[in-house]
N, C-alpha and C positions, 0 to 999 in steps of 0.2 A: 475319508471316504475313498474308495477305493476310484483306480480311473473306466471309466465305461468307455464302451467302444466306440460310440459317436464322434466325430472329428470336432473338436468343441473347437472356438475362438476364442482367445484370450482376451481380445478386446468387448468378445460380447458374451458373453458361459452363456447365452440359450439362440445361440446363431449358429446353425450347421456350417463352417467353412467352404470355399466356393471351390474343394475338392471335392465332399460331398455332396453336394447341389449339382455337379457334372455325372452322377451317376446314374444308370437309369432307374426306372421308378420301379422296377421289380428289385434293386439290389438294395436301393434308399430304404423300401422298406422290410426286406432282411438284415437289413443293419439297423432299425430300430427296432424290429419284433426279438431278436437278438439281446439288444442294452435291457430290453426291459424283462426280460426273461432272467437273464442275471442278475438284475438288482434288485426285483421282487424276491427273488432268495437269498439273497444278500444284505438290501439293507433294514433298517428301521421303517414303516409303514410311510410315518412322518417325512421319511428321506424321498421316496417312492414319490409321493405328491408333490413334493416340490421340484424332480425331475419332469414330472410329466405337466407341471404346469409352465416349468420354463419353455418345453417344450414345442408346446402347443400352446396357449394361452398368453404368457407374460411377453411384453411387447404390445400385442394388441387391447392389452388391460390397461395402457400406460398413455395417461392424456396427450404426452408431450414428445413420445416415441416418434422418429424418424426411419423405423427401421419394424422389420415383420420377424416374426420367430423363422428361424434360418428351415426350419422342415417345407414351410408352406413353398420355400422356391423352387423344391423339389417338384412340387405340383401344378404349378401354376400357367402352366402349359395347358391350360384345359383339362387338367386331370383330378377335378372335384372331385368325381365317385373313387378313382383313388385313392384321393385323401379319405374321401369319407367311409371307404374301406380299414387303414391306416388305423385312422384315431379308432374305429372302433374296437380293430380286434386288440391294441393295445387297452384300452380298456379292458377289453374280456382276459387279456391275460394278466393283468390285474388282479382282476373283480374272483376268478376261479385261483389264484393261489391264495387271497385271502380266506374265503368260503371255505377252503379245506384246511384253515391254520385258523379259522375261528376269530379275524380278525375284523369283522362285522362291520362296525363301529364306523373303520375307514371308509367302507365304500361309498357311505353317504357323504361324505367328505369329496369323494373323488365325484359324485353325482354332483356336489355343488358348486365344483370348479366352473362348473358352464351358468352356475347362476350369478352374473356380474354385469350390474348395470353399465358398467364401464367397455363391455362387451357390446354396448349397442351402440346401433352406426350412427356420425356426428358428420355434421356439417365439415367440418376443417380435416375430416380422415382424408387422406391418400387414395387415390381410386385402389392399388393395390391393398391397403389395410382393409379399406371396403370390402373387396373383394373376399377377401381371408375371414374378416366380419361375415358376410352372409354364407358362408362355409358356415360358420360353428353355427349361426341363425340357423339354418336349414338342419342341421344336426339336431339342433335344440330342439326342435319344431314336429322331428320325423316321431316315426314309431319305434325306431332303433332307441332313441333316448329313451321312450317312454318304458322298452322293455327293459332297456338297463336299470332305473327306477325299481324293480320290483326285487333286484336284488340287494336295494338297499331297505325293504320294507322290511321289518321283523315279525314275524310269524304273529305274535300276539299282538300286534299293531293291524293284521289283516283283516280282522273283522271291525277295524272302525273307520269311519271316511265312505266311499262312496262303497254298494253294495257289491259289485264285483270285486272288489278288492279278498273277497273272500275265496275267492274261487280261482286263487294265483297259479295253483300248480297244474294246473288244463295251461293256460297261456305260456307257464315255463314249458312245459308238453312240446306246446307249437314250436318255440325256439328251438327246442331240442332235435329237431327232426328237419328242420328247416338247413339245407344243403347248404343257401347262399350266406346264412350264417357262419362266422369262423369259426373252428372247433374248439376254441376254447368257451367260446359261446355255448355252445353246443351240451358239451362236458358240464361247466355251470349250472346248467340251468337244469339238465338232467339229475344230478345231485342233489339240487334243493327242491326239485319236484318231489323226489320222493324222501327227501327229510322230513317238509310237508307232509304227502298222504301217511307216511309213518309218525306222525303226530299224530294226527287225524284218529288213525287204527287204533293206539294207544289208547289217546282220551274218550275213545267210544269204549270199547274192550272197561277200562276204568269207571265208567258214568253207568254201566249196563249196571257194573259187580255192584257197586255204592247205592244204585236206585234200588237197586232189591233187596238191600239190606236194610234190617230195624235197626242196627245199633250203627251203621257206620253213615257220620257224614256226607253229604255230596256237594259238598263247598268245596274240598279241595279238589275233584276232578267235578269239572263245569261237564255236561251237555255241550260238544264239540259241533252239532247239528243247531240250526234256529227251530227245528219240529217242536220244542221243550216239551212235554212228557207224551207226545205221538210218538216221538223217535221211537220208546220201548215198547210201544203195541207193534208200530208198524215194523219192528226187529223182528216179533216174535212171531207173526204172522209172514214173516219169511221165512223164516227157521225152521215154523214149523213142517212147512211143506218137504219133508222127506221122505225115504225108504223107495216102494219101489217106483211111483211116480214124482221123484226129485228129479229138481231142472240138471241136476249131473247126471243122473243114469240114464233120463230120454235122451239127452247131447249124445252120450256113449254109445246109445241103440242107432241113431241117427245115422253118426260117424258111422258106424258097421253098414248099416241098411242100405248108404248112396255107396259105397263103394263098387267103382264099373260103372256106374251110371253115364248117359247123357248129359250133359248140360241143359237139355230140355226136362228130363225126368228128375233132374237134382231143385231146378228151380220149382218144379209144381211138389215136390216132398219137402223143399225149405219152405213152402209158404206152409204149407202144414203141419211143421214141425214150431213153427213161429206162432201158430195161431192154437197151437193145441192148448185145452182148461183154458182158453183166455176166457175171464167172468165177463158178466154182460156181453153175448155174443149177437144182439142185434143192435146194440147200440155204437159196434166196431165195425157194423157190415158193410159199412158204406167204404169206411177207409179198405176195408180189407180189399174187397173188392179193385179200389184205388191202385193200393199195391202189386196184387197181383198182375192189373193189369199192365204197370209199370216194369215190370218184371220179365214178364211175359216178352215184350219186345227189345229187353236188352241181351247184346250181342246175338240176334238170331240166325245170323250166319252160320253161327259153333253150335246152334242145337242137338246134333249128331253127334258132334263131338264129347269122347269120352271127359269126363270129367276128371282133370289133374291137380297134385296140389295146388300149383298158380291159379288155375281156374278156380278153384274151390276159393282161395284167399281172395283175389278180386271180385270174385261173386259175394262173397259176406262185406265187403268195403262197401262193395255199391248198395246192397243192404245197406249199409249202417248209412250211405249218402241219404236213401230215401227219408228215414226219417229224422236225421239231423239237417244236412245241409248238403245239398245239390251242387253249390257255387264255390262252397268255401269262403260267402258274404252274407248270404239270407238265409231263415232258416225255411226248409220244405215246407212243402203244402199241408206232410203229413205230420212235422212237427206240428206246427201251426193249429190245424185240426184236434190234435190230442192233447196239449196243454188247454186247450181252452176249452176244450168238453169237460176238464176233470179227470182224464186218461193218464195222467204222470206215471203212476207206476205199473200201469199196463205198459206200458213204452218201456218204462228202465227195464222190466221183463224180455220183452220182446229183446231188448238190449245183449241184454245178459246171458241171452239163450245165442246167439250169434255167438257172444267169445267163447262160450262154453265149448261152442265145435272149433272154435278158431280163434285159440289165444293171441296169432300172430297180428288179430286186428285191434288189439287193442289200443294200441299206441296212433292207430288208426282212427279208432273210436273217438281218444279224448283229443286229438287233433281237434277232430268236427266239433266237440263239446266248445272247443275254444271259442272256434268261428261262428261258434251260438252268441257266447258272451260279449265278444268281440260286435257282436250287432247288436246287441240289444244293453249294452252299457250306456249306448247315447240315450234311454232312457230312463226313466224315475223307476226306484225301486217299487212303487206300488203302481207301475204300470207294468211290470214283469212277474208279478206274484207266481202266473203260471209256470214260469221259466224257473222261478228260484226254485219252487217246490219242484221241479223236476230236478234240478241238478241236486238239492237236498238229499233227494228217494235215490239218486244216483251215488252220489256219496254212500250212502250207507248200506246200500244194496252190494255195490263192488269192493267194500270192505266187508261185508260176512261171507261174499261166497266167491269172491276171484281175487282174494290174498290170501296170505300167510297164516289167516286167525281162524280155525274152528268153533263155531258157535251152533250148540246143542241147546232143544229145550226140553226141560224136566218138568212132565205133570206132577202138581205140589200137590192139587186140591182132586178126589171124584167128581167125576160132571155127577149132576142129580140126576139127571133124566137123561135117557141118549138121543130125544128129540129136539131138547135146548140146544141155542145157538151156542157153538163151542167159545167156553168161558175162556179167555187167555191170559182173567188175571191166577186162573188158578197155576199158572204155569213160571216158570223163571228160565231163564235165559245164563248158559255156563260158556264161557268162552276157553281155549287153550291153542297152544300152535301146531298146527298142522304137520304130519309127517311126508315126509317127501319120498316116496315109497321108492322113486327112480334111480335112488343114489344108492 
């Protein structure tokens, strides 16, 4: 094995030298974000865990140990959130060169280093061991672990266990976008976000082709959604809504029609552009009005003010705050209101009409989706029915009309009559990839 740069002790291979320990803690830990930079491209997986647990770990896993893994003295100066800076972005720079070498397997491995009963604090430890013990405790315990966790989940393992586990790539979302995360965190989790939703697209794109076929199978491409055979009505009944009252060409009318506008006169044309063909339009009156009124008094200082792109972007944000989540903890009043009336896919609409003028809120969008899940995971799956079927209608609404995949539908059968309610089984659903007219 080659030598790394860490100042090792020959008396002890996982004791920093008390050259190392005199450094400060910004150099200590450029010289181990450094070791493990190199020998993640370097050695065997296998090698990688057993550096990182002499590292961190080994010593404080050892009944009889008189002695602390040489990094922690680097910190011990009151410098927890350091450490606990440290171990994590060295994980993350782990966890993302494996991700992109497909070496999977490991990271649950690296997840498990922290699950060691030998790990928990004992009468006869050392106040110092103690101390190093409730570091990894409080690691083990935080949310950091628990996001780490999901990069040891595997995609087909997501829909079993508890129900959000379903709905991982919104929370990788969150990490991604989250500053105080390291960038290699960052990088990770964005990657397998959309590995994720590009499964997703896929096994829908494949389940649509196979359900409408007589002769082919739907064994081997599952229904990627829990809707089981709603998913294809409620596909087509998206679909079908094109030409010249599609949700892209009113966005595109829109976009044109506020340009120059107020802030005052942009907000009273996006409540109307949000609420235009909504069905059932006395049974949304109440929220609408809700909205509006909500609307109405934010930033009223700028109402004058010409409407610029920043303005344009943070006015669709605070939109999408109103009806996901206000706090970024709870969800809105208006969430609230519309999952349990029955409104899901009024909402994913209303959704969906917001990015259509303003792609840049997207990442925006499923942020807030997170800090849905994120609340409502401390409850039973069948005390969230409303919420799953939202994020459901959401899934598959933002894979037919704000990715990659074109989905057309084709009248198979005549209506009989043109006063019948329009048949949608006489109809099939073609999917193919979208051209990118810009390049």
């Amino acid at each position: 094995m080659t030598t790394n740069r860490l100042s090792i002790s020959q008396e002890n291979p996982y004791c920093v030298t008390s050259n190392s320990s005199q450094l400060d803690v910004q150099s200590a830990q450029d010289e181990v974000y450094s070791f493990f930079v190199e020998i993640v491209n370097q050695l065997p997986p296998e090698d990688v865990l057993r550096e990182f647990k002499g590292l961190f770990i080994d010593g404080l896993d050892s009944e009889y140990a008189d002695y602390i893994p040489g990094i922690y003295s680097v910190f011990l100066d009151e410098h927890e959130q350091e450490f606990y800076n440290t171990l994590k972005r060295c994980c993350y720079i782990i966890v993302n060169n494996w991700k992109t070498n497909r070496k999977d397997k490991y990271i649950q491995e690296l997840v498990n280093l922290f699950v060691n009963k030998n790990l928990k604090i004992k009468d006869n430890n050392s106040p110092v061991v103690k101390t190093c013990k409730i570091w990894l405790e409080n690691f083990v315990n935080s949310k950091d672990y628990k996001d780490l966790k999901l990069f040891a989940t595997k995609y087909e393992e997501s829909s079993k266990g508890h129900w959000a586990n379903r709905y991982t790539s919104y929370l990788l979302i969150d990490q991604s976008v989250n500053n105080k995360n390291p960038k290699e965190q960052q990088e990770a989790a964005r990657k397998l976000s959309k590995q994720i939703k590009d499964k997703f697209k896929f096994e829908l794109a494949m389940y649509i082709a196979r359900s409408q076929s007589t002769v082919s199978s739907t064994t081997r491409y599952k229904n990627p959604s829990i809707l089981g055979d709603q998913a294809l009505r409620l596909i087509k009944a998206i679909v079908l809504k094109r030409g010249v009252f599609s949700h892209d060409n009113i966005a595109h009318i829109f976009i044109k029609q506020t340009e120059n506008q107020t802030l005052k006169e942009f907000k009273i044309n996006l409540e109307k552009y949000l609420f235009f063909s909504v069905e059932n339009q006395e049974s949304v009156e109440i929220w609408r009005q809700q909205f509006t009124h909500s609307l109405s008094l934010w930033k009223t200082d700028y109402n004058q003010e010409i409407i610029t792109k920043e303005f344009f972007l943070r006015t669709c944000n605070r939109v999408i705050d109103y009806f996901t989540t206000e706090n970024s903890k709870e969800p809105s009043q208006l969430f609230i209101l519309l999952t349990n009336q029955g409104n899901a896919l009024t909402l994913v609409i209303i959704l969906l009409k917001i990015i259509l003028i303003c792609k840049n809120s997207r990442r925006h969008l499923e942020t807030r989706i997170a800090h849905l899940i994120r609340f409502y995971e401390n409850y039973s799956e069948e005390e969230c029915k409303g919420v799953i079927h939202f994020i459901e209608i959401f899934n598959i609404t933002f894979a037919i009309y704000a990715e990659n995949v074109e989905y057309n539908l084709i009248r198979m059968q005549e209506e009989q009559t043109s006063n019948q309610q329009l048949n949608l089984d006489g109809y099939r659903v073609f999917s193919q990839m979208k051209v990118d007219r810009q390049k």
